[in-house]
C-alpha positions as CSV (number, residue, x, y, z in Angstrom):
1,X,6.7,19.5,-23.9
2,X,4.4,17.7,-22.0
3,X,4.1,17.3,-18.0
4,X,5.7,14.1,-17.6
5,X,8.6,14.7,-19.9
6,X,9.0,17.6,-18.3
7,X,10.5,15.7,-15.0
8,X,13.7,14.8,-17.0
9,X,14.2,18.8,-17.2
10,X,14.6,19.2,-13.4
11,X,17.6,19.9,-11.5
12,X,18.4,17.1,-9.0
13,X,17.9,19.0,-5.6
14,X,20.8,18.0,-2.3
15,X,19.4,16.2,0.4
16,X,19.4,19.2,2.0
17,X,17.1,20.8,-0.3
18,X,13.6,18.4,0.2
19,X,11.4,20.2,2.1
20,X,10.8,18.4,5.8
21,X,7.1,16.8,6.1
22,X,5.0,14.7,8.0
23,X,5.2,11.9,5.4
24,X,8.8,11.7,5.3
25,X,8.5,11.2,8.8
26,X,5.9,8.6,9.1
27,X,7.7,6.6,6.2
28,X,10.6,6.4,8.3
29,X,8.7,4.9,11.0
30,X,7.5,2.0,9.5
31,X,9.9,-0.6,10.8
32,X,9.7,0.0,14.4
33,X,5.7,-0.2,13.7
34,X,6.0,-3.4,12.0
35,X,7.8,-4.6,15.1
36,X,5.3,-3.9,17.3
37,X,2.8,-4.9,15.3
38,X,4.0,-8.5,16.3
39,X,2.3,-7.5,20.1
40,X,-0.7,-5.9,18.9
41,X,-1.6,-9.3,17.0
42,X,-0.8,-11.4,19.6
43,X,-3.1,-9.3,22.4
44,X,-5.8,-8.9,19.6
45,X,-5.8,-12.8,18.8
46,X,-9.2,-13.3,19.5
47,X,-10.6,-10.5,17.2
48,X,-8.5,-11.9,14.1
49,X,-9.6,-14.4,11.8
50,X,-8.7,-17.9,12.8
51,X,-7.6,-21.1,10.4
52,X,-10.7,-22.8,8.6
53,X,-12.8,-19.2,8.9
54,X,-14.2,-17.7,5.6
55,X,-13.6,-14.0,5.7
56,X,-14.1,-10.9,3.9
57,X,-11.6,-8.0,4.1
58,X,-13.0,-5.1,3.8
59,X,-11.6,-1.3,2.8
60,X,-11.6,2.0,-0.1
61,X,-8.3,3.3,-1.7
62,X,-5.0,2.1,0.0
63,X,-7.2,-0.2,2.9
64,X,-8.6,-1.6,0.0
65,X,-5.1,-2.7,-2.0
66,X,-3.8,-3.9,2.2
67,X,-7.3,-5.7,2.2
68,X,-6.3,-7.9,-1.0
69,X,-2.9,-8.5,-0.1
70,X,-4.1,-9.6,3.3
71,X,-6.7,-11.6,1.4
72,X,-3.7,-13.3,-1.2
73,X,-0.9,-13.8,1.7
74,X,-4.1,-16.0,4.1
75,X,-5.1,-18.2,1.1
76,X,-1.6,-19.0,0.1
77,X,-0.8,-19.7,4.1
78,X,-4.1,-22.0,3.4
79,X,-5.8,-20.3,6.1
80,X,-9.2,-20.6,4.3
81,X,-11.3,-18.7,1.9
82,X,-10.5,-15.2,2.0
83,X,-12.6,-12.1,-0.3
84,X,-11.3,-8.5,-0.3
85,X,-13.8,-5.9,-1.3
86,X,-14.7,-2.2,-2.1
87,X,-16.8,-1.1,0.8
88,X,-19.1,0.3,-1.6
89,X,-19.8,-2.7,-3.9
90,X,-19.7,-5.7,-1.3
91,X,-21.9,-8.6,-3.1
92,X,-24.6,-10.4,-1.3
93,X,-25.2,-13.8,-1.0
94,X,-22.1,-14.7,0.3
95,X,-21.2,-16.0,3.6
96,X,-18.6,-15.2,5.9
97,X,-17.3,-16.5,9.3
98,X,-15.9,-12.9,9.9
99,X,-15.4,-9.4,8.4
100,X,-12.1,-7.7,8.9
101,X,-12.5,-4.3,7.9
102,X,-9.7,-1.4,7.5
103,X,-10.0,1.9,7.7
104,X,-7.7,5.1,9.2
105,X,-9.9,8.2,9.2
106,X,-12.6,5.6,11.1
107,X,-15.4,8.1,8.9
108,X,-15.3,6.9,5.8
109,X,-19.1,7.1,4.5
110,X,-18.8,4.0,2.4
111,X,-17.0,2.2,4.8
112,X,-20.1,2.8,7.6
113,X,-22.7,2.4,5.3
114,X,-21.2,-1.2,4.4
115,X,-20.7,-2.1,8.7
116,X,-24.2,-0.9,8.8
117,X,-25.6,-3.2,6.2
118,X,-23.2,-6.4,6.7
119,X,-25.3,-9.0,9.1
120,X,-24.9,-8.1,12.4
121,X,-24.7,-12.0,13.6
122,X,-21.7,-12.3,11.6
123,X,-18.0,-10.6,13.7
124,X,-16.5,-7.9,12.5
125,X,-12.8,-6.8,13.0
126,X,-12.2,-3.1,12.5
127,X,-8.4,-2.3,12.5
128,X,-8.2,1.9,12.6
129,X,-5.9,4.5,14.1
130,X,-8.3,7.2,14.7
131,X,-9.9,7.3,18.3
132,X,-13.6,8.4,18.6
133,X,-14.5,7.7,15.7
134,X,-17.9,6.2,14.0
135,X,-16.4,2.8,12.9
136,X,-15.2,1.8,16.0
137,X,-19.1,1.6,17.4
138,X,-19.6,-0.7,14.9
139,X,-17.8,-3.9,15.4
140,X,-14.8,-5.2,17.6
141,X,-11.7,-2.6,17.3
142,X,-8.3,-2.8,17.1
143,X,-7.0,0.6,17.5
144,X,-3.5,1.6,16.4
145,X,-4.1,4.9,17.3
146,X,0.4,5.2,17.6
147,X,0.7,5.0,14.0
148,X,-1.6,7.9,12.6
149,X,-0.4,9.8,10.4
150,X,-0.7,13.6,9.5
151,X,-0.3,13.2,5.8
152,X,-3.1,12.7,3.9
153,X,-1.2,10.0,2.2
154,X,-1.3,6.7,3.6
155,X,2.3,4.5,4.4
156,X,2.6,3.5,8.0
157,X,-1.0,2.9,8.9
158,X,-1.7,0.6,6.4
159,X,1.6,-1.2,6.3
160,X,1.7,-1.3,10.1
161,X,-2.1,-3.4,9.3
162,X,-1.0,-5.1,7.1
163,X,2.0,-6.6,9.3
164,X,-0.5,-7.0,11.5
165,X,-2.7,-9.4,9.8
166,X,0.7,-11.1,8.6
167,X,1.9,-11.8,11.9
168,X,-1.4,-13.4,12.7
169,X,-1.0,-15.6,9.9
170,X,2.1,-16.9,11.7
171,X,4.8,-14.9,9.4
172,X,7.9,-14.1,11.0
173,X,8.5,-10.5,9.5
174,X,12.2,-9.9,11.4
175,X,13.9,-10.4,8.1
176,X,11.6,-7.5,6.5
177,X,11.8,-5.6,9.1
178,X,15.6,-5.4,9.2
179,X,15.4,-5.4,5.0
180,X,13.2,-2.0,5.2
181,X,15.8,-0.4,8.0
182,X,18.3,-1.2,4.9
183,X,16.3,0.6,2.8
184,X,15.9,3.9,5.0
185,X,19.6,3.9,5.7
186,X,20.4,4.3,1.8
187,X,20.4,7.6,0.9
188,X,17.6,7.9,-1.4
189,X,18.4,10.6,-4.3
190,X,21.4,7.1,-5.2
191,X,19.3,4.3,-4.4
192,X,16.5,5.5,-6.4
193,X,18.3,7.8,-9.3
194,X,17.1,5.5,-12.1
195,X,13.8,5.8,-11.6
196,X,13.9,9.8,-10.1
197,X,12.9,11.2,-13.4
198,X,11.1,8.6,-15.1
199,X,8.8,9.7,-17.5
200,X,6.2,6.9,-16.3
201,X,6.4,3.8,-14.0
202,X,4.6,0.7,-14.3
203,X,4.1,-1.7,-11.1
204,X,3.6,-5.3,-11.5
205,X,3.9,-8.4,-9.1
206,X,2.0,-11.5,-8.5
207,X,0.1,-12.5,-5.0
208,X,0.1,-10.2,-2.6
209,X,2.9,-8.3,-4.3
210,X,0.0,-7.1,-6.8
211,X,-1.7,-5.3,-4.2
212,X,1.4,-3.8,-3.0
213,X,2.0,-3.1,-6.7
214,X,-1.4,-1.2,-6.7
215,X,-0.5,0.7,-3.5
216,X,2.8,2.0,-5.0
217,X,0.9,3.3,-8.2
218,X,-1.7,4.5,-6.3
219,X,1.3,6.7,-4.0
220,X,2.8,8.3,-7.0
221,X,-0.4,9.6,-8.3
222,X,-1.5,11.3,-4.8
223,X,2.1,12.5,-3.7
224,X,3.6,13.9,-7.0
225,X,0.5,13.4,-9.8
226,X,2.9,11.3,-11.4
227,X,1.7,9.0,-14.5
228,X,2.0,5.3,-13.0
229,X,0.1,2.3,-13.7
230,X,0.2,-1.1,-12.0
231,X,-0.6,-4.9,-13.5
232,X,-0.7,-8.5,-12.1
233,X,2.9,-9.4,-13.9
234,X,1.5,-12.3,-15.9
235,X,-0.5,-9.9,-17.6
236,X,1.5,-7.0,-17.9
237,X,2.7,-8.8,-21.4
238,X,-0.9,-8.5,-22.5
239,X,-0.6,-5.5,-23.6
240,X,0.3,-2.7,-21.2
241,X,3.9,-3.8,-22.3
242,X,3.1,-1.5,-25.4
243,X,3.7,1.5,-22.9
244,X,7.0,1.2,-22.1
245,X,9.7,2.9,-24.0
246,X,13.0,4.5,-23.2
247,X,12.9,6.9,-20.2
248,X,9.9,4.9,-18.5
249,X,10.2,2.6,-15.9
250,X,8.9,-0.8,-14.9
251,X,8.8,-1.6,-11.1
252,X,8.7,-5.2,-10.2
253,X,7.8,-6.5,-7.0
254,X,8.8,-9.8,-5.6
255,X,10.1,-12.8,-8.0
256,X,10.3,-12.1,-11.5
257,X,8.5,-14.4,-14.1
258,X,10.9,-15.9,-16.7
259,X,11.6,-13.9,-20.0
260,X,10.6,-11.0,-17.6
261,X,13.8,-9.1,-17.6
262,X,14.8,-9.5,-21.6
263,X,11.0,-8.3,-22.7
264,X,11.7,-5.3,-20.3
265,X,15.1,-5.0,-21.8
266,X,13.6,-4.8,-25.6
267,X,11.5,-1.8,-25.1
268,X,14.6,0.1,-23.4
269,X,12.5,1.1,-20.5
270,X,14.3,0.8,-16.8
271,X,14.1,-2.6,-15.2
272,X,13.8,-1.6,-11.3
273,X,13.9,-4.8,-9.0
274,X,15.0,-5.7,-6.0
275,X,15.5,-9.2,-4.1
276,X,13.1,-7.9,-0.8
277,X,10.3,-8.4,0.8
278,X,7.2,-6.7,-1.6
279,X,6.4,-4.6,1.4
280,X,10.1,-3.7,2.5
281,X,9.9,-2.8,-1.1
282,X,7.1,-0.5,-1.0
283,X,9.1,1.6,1.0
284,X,11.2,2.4,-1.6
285,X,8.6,3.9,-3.4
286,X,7.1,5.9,-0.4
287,X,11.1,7.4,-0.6
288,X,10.9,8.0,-3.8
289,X,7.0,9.8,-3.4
290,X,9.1,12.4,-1.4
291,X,11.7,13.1,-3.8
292,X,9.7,13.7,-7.1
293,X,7.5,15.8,-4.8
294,X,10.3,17.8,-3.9
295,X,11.6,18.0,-7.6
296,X,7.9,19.6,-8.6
297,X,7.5,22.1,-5.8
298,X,4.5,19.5,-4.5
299,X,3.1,19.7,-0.8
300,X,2.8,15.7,-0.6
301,X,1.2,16.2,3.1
302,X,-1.8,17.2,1.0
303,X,-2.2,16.6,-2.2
304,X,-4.6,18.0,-5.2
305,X,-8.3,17.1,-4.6
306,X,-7.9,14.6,-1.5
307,X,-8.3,14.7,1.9
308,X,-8.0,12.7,5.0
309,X,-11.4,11.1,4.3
310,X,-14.0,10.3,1.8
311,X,-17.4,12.2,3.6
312,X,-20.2,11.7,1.3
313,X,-23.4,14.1,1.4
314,X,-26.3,11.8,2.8
């Protein structure tokens, strides 16, 4: 039997059962961060990007997924051009009116070696939780030092950014907030019982919800070392349909595209969708990260072959 099937095999654990860690505790968090983010983006103003500016946003790994869905949500509020890029392959020739770069551990190497190389006429924003650190030298900061985390795995720094950067783009995220308190007051082994012991999840969504789609694949993976893949919706018909079967699941964030739910329905895998928010959404998934962990006897505070940041050798 292989490894993934092998989840359908395990004994569903009480509540009382799953193991207390940091990253439960930093999940649950999230919406009285997002609530404050509102005053950290209206004191920091100055140091965001402004309407008509061209703008890179800049990260690696989950900053990187906040980066694009930062990038999606300004263009569609038609804020102005907006790039998100890999610190390590940023393209030249390009012009910006401002760089807004993201990153928690504040030592990434990539991340430094791209502030170090982007012009230095050109503003930079660096939004990071970790004081003392090399990044912050290099631009203007916005430190959220509050909402660091002692998991390696990323959820309320980079949500907490991300409201952030939508509250400076004029969003009014009370009604996400109160839809992600929702979410934490469910008890999670019901809410999320269809898709506990799925033999593989695919993520899909559309805008912004695509890089939140990323994120959640990306969470699985480190947490639990579950299989998961994630697809801009409109192309999950393309061909990584061919995947799902009975006992796999398909995650959708935000509207579904028409025809989406009976194609789902023909390859019996598990439609999982909710009406909310993408990002009230994603903390669903962070929930869920702590049960399968707890189902495979994982330590999801620090998972296989990762750490708190990406040091390269010089």
């Amino acid at each position: 039997m292989n490894d993934h099937r092998a989840h359908a095999e395990l004994v569903l654990p009480s509540a009382e059962q799953t193991p207390a860690t940091h990253l439960a505790t930093e999940i649950a968090s999230q919406p009285d961060n997002w609530a404050r983010a509102q005053s950290i983006a209206s004191r920091n103003r100055a140091l965001l990007p402004g309407i008509g500016e061209r703008v890179a946003a800049i990260g690696c790994g989950t900053s990187l997924f906040m980066a694009r869905a930062y990038a999606a949500l300004r263009e569609r509020a038609g804020y102005g051009p907006t790039d998100a890029w890999p610190a390590g392959q940023i393209p030249g020739g390009r012009h910006y009116d401002r760089y807004v770069v993201i990153c928690r551990s504040g030592t990434t190497t990539e991340v430094i070696d791209a502030l170090r190389a982007l012009p230095t006429e050109i503003p930079r924003t660096i939004i990071c939780s970790s004081p003392g650190t090399p990044v912050l030298a290099l631009g203007d900061s916005i430190l959220i030092d509050e909402v660091d985390e002692r998991s390696v795995v990323q959820t309320r720094f980079a949500t907490t950014t991300l409201a952030i950067l939508r509250w400076s783009l004029g969003e009014d995220l009370t009604p996400v907030i109160a839809q992600a308190r929702e979410v934490l007051a469910q008890e999670p082994a019901a809410a999320l019982a269809a898709v506990r012991y799925a033999d593989q999840i695919t993520f899909t969504g559309m805008g912004f919800a695509a890089a939140l789609a990323e994120e959640a694949a990306l969470k699985l993976r480190e947490s639990c070392q579950s299989w998961t893949e994630s697809y801009l919706a409109t192309e999950y018909r393309h061909g990584p349909i061919s995947i799902a079967a009975p006992g796999r699941a398909v995650w959708a964030f935000g509207p579904l595209l028409p025809g989406f739910t009976a194609d789902i329905a023909a390859t019996g895998a598990h439609l999982e969708h909710r009406e909310i928010d993408p990002m009230a959404d994603l903390v669903r998934v962070h929930q869920l990260c702590v049960l399968r962990a707890a189902d495979l006897g994982l330590d999801p505070d620090h998972p296989r072959s990762l750490t708190r940041s990406v040091v390269l050798d010089s």
